[in-house]
Every structure is written in C-alpha cells, then in structure tokens.
C-alpha positions as a Python dict, from the first residue, in 0.01 Angstrom:
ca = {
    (1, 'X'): (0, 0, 0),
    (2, 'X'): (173, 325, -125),
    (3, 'X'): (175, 592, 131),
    (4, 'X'): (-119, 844, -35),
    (5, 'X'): (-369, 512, 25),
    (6, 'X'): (-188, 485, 397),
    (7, 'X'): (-285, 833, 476),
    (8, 'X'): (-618, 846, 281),
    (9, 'X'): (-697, 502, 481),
    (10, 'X'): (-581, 650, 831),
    (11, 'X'): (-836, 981, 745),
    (12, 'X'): (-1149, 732, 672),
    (13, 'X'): (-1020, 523, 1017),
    (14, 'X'): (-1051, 774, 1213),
    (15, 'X'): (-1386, 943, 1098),
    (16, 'X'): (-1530, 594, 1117),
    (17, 'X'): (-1412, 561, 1514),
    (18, 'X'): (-1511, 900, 1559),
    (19, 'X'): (-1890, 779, 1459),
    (20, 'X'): (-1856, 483, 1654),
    (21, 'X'): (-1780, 604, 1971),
    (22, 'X'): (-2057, 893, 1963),
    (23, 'X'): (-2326, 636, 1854),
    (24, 'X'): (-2235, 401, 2107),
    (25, 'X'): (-2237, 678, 2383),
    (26, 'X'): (-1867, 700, 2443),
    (27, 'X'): (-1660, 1012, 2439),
    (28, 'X'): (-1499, 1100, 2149),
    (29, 'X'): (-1383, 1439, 2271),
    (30, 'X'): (-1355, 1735, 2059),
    (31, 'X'): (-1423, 1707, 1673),
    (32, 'X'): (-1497, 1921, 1401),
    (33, 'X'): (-1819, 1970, 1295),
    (34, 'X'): (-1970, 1800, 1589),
    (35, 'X'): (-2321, 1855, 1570),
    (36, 'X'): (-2343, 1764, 1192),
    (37, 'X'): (-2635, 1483, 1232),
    (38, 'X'): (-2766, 1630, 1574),
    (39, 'X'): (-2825, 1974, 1486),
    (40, 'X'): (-2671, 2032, 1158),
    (41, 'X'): (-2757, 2392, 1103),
    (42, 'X'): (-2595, 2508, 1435),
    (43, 'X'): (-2255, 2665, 1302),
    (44, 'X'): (-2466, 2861, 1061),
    (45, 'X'): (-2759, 2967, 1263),
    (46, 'X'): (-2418, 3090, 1553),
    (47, 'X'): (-2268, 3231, 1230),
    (48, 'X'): (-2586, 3455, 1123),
    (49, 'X'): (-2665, 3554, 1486),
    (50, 'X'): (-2290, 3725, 1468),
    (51, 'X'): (-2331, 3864, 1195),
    (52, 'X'): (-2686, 4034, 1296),
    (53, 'X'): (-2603, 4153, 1610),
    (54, 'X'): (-2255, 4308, 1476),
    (55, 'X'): (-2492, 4501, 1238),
    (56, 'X'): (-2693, 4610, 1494),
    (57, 'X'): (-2415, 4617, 1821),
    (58, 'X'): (-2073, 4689, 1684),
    (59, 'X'): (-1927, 4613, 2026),
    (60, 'X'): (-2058, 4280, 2001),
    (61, 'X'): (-1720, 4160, 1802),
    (62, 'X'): (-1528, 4264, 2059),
    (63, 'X'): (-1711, 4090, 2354),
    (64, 'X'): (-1706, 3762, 2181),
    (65, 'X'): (-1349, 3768, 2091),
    (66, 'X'): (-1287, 3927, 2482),
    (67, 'X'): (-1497, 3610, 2593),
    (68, 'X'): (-1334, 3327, 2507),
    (69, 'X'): (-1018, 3425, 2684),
    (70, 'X'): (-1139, 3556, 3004),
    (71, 'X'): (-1357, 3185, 2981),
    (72, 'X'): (-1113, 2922, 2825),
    (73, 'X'): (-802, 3049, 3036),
    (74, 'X'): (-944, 2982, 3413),
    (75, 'X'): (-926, 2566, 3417),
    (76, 'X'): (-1164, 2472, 3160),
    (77, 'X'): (-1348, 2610, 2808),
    (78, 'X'): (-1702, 2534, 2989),
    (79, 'X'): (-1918, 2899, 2962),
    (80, 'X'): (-1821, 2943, 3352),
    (81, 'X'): (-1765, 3306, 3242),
    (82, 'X'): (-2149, 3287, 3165),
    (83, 'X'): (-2329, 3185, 3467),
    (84, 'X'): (-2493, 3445, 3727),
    (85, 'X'): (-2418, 3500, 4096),
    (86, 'X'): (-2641, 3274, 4315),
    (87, 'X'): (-2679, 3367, 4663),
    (88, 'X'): (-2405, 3198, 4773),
    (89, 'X'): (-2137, 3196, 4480),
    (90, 'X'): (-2009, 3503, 4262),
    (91, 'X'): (-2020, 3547, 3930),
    (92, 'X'): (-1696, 3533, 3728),
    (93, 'X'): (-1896, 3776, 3545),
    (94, 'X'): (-1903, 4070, 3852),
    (95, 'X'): (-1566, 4011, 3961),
    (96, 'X'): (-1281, 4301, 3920),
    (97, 'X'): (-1093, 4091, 3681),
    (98, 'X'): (-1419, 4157, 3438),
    (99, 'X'): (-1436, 4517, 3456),
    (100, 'X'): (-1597, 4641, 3117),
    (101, 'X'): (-1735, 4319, 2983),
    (102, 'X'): (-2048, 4355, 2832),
    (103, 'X'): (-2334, 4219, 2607),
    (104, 'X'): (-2359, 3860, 2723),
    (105, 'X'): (-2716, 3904, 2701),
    (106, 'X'): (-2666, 3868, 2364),
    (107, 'X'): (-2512, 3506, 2401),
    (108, 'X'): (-2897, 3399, 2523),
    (109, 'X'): (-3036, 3581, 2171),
    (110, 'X'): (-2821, 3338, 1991),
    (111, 'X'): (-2848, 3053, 2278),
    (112, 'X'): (-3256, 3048, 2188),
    (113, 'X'): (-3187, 3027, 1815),
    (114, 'X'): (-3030, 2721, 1814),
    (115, 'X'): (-3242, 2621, 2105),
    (116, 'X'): (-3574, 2660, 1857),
    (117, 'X'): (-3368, 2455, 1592),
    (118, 'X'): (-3219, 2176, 1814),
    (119, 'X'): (-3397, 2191, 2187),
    (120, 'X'): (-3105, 2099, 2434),
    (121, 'X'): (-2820, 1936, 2199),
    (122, 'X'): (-2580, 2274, 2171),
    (123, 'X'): (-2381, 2373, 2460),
    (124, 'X'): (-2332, 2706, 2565),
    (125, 'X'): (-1908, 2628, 2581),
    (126, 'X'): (-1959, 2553, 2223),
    (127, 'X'): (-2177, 2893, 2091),
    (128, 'X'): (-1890, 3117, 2342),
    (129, 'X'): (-1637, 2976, 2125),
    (130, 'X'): (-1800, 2997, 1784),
    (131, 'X'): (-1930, 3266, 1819),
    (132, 'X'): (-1575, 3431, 1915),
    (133, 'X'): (-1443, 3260, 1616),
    (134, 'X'): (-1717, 3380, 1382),
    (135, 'X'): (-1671, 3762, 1580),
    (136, 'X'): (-1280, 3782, 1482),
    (137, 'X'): (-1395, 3724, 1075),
    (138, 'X'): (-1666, 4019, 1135),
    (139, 'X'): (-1351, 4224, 1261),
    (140, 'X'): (-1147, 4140, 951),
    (141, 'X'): (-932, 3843, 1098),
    (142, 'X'): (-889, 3489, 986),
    (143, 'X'): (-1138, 3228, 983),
    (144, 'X'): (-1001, 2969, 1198),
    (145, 'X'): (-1166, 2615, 1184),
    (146, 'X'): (-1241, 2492, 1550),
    (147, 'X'): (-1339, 2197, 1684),
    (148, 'X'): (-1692, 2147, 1899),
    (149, 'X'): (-1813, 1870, 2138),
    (150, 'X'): (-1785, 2129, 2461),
    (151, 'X'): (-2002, 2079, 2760),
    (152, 'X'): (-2102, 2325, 3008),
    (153, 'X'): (-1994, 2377, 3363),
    (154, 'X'): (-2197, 2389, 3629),
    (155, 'X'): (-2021, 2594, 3869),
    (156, 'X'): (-1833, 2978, 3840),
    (157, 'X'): (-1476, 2979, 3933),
    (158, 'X'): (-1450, 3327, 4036),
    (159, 'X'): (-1232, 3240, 4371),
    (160, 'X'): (-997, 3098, 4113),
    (161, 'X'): (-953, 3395, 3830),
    (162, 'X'): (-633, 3558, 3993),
    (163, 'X'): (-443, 3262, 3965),
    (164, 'X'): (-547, 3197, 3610),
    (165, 'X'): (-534, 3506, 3460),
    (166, 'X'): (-261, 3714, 3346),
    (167, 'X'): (-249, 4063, 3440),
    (168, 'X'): (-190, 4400, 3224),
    (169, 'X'): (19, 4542, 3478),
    (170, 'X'): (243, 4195, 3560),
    (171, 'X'): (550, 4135, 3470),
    (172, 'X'): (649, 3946, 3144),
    (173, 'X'): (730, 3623, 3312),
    (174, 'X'): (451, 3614, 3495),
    (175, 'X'): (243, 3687, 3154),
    (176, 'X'): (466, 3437, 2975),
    (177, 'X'): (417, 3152, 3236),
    (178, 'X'): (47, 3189, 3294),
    (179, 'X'): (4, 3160, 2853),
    (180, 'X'): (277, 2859, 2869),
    (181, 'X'): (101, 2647, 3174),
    (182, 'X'): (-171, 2605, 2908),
    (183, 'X'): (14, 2538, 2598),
    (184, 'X'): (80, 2892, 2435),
    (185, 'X'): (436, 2967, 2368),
    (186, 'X'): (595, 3309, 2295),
    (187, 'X'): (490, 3407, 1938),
    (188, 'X'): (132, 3285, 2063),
    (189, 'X'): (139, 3494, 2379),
    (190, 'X'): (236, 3835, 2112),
    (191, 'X'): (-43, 3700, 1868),
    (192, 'X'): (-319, 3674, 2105),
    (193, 'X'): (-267, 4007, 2238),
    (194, 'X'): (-288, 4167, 1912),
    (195, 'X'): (-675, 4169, 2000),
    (196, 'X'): (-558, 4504, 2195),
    (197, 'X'): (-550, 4671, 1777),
    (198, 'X'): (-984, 4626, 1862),
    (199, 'X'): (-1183, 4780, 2107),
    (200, 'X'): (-1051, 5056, 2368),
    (201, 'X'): (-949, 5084, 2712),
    (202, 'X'): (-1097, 5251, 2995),
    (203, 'X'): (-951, 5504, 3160),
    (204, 'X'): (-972, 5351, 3475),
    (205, 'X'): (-697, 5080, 3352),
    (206, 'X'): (-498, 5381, 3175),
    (207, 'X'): (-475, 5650, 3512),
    (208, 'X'): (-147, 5475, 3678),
    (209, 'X'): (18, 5598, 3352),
    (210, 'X'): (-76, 5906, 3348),
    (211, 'X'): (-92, 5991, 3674),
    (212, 'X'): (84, 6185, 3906),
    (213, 'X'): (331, 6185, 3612),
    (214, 'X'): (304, 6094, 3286),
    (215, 'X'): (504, 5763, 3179),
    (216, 'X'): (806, 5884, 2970),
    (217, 'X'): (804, 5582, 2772),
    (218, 'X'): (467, 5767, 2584),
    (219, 'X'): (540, 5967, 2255),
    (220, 'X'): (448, 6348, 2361),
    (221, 'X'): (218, 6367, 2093),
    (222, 'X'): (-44, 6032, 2213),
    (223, 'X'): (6, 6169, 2545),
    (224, 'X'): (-153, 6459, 2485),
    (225, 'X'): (-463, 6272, 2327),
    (226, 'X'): (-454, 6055, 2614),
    (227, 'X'): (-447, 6336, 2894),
    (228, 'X'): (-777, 6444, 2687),
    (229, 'X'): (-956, 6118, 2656),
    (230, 'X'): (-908, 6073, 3034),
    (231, 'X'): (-856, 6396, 3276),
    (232, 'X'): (-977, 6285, 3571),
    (233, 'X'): (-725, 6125, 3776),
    (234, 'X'): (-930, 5864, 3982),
    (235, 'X'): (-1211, 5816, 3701),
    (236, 'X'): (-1599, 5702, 3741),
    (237, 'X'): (-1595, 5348, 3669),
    (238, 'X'): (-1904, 5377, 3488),
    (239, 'X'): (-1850, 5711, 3316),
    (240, 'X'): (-1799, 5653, 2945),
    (241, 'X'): (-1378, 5733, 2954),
    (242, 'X'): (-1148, 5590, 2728),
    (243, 'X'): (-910, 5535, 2457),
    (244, 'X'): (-897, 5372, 2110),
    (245, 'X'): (-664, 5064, 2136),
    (246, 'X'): (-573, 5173, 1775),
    (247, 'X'): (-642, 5489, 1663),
    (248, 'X'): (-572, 5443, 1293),
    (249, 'X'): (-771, 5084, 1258),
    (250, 'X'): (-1004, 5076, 1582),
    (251, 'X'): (-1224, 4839, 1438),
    (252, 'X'): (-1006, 4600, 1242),
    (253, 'X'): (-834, 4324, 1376),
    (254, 'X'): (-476, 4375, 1187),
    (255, 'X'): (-81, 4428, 1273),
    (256, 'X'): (-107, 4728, 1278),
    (257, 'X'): (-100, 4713, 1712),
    (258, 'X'): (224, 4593, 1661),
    (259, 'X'): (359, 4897, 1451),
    (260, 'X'): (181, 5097, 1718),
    (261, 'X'): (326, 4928, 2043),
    (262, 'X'): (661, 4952, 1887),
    (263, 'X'): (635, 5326, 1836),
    (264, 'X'): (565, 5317, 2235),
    (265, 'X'): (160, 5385, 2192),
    (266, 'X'): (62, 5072, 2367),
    (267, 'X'): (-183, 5189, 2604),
    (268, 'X'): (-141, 4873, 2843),
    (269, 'X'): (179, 4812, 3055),
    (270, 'X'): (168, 4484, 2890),
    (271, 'X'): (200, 4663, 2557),
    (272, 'X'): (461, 4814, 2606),
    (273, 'X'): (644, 4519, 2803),
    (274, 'X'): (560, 4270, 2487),
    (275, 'X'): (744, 4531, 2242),
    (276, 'X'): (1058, 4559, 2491),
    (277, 'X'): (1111, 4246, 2621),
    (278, 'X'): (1403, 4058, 2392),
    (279, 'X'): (1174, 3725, 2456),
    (280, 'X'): (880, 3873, 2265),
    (281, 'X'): (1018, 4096, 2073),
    (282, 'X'): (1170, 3969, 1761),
    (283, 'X'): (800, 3862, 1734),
    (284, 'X'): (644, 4184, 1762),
    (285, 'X'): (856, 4310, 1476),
    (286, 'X'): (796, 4013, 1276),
    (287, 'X'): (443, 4088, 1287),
    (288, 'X'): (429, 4410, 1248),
    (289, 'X'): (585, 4316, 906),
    (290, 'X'): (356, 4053, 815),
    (291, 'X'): (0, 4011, 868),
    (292, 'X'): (-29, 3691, 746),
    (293, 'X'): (233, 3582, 1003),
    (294, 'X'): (43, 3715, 1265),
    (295, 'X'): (-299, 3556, 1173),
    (296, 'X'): (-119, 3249, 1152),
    (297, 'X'): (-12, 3262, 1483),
    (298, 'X'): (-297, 3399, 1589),
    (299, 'X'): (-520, 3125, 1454),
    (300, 'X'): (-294, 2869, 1626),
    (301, 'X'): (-289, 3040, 1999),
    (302, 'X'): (-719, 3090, 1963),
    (303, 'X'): (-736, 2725, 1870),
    (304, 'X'): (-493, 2613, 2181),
    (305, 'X'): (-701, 2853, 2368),
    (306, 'X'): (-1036, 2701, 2259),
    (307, 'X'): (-922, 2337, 2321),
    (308, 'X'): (-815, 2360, 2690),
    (309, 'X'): (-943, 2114, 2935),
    (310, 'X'): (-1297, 2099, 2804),
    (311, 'X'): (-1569, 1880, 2940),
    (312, 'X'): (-1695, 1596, 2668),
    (313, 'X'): (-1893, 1343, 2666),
    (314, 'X'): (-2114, 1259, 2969),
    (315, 'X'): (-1908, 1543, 3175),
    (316, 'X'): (-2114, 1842, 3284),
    (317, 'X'): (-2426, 1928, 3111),
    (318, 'X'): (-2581, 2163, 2782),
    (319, 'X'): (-2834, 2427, 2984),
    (320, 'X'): (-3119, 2551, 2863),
    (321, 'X'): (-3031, 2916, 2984),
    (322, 'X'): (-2641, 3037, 2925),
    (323, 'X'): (-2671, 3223, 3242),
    (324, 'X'): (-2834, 2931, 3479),
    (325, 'X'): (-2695, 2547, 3508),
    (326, 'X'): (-2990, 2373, 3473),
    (327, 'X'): (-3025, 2250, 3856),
    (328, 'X'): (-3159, 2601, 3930),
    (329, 'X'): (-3415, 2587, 3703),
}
C-alpha cells in the first residue's frame, strides 16, 4: 500500500471511530463539525446571529473575541464566564478581573436560536467559542476552523480567576508563564494580544500611567490625546472614559498594534512590556511586518485557547439558559 492510500486510509479510520464512539455513547472528545447529524444547522444559525447583532451592536465583536479568553483560560473552556451570581457563589462575570465586559445578554439571543432549531443538543461552551471565532472574521481576521463537542460547567470559578489570569500590569514572566502552563508559547502569547489593535481601554486601567506623572516611555504627541480622553485622575468606573486601542484601525483586527506598540503607543503596561522584552520581541517586529504571520499565529494560539481542558462526553451538562446550570431551574 503506497503511502497516499496509507494516509487516505488512516483519514477514513478515524472518521469511522469517531462515529462509533458517539453512537455508542462513548466520548470522542472534541471534533470538528460535531453537531453535523444532531443539529446540523448550528454553526450557521451561531454564524448569522454574529453577523446580525454586529450590524446592529458593533461592540458585540469585541465581547465575543474578549470572551473566550477571560472563559477558556481559568481551568476549563465550559461557559463558567457565563453563569450568574447565586446567593451563595459570585459570578466570574461581577468580579474586578471583568471590569468592562459587556453584552452577554446577547449570548442567550443566539443561545434560543439554536435552542428553537435543536432543543437541548448545543452547549453554551460551544456557541462562546464559535461565536468568538465567527466575531474575529466580522472584525477582519482569519477564519479559523475549530473543533466542537464542549459541555457546560456547572459551577463559576471566580475564587480561582487571579491565579489563572494574566495581568496588564504583571511582569512578562509572569504573563509568559500563565500563557505557557496552558500550551501557548511566545509568538502565541504576542499574537493573542494583538486583540488590543480592537476595542478601547478605559480610563480607569490607563490613570497609573498618566498619573501623578506621565510615563516617559509615551510619545508626547499620544500623550496629549490621552491626557484628553481621560482627565480625571481617579475616574468614574461607569463614566464613558477611554481610549482607542488603535487609533488608525479601531475596528479591524490587523498588525497594525504591533507597529503601534513599537512606536511606544501601547496603552497597556503589557503593551509596552511585549514590544521591549528581547523574549517577545523579535515577534512583535515580525508581525508588524507581516499580517499573514500574525494571523497564523494567531489562529494557532485561539485554537490552543479554545481546546483547553474541556468537558466531553457525559461530563457536565448543555443548559437551557447560558446564564443558569440547569439545577436552578
């Protein structure tokens, strides 16, 4: 047997085990295109929900994409992120650590459209991720084929965030060794936070920088922009204070952060950290050279990201409400 029959024999093996083990109730973990007999018109109905809403909430985008790290990075990709506070547990949702997220009402709009398709089969884990996917294409970024199969979590892990989650204001090893204890090496670590060219930044996270003194590492000209944007030295949380990420491209996922944080106009001490530090960046000026090589790397680090310690098979549960595990109903 010549080696093209090998492989083309190993591809058919596989897909045939893979419909095995689901038919036969075992778990065949993550797969692509999961739901394709059980709901087969789930990616697109996620898809067109996206693509609505970012019509009608431009923001949307840049929850989605701001969801599936602050849910995939603490332990498990399981739409923890999603769940309310109870009376006696927190919400990962209302903790510090998720200052300025917003719209995940929105997740139930598209939750209930797949619900009237395919009545309990899709997991919220799985729409989070899809939809985050299907948020960084309406932003201008790559499509990046992921795999689905998630189950949800039943419990918020809000005592846990600080030890999962990097920081803007820690130090480079700390950011480094927090992406690497899930898989995500360097160039992965200066991809992902090329999500900072979206969105902006409120003032609130911007003040230590500014205030008393000014950070000399800022170019005199963004300062002044910045001083503007955000004059109040202890800002109102909920006042509506902040900055562009990216002035020039605020609503395009692109390289052009990296050109930015390299001219010293990264608005995050992590910016500018990524664009100094000699282990990040030769990759910073490699992107910021090459788009392509930064949505390739990009694609890889979301798909790492998306794949971390999910719950399959009979683990956890698909709710009927995003923001409820189902024992509450």
């Amino acid at each position: 047997m010549n080696s093209r029959a090998l492989f083309i024999f190993a591809i058919l093996s596989f897909f045939a085990f893979s419909a095995f083990a689901q038919e036969n109730g075992e778990d065949p973990g993550l797969l692509m295109n999961f739901y394709k007999d059980s709901c087969p018109q789930a990616e697109d109905i996620i898809r067109e929900q996206v693509k609505l809403l970012y019509k009608r909430h431009k923001n949307t985008a840049f929850s989605w994409l701001r969801n599936i790290f602050h849910d995939c990075f603490v332990e498990s990709c399981d739409a923890s992120l999603l769940l309310d506070s109870t009376r006696r547990v927190l919400s990962e949702k209302e903790t510090d650590r998720s200052f300025g997220m917003r719209n995940f009402r929105y997740i139930e709009d598209i939750k209930d459209a797949v619900e009237r398709e395919c009545p309990g089969v899709v997991s919220c884990a799985d729409i989070l991720v899809l939809s985050a996917r299907d948020g960084i294409v309406a932003l201008g970024g790559p499509y990046i084929p992921l795999k689905t199969g998630r189950r949800d979590g039943r419990r918020s892990r809000a005592e846990i965030l600080e030890q999962h989650l990097p920081d803007h204001n820690e130090s480079m090893t700390v950011v480094l060794d927090r992406f690497g204890s899930i898989g995500i090496d360097a160039p992965g670590v200066v991809a992902l936070l090329g999500a900072h060219s979206v969105g902006r930044t409120h003032c609130v996270k911007l003040v230590h920088r500014l205030y008393p003194e000014v950070d000399p590492a800022f170019p005199a000209s963004h300062v002044e922009h910045m001083l503007k944007k955000c004059p109040d030295t202890i800002p109102d949380p909920k006042a509506v204070q902040y900055v562009r990420n990216d002035r020039g491209t605020p609503m395009i996922l692109d390289n052009n952060y990296y050109r930015n944080i390299l001219d010293n106009k990264g608005l995050l001490l992590v910016d500018h950290q990524l664009a100094n530090d000699k282990r990040t960046k030769p990759y910073v000026k490699k992107m910021a050279k090459s788009q392509d090589y930064f949505f390739k790397e990009f694609s890889r680090a979301i798909t790492i990201l998306s794949e971390n310690n999910p719950l399959t098979g009979s683990k956890g549960e698909i709710r009927k409400q995003c923001n409820l595990a189902n024992k509450l109903h």
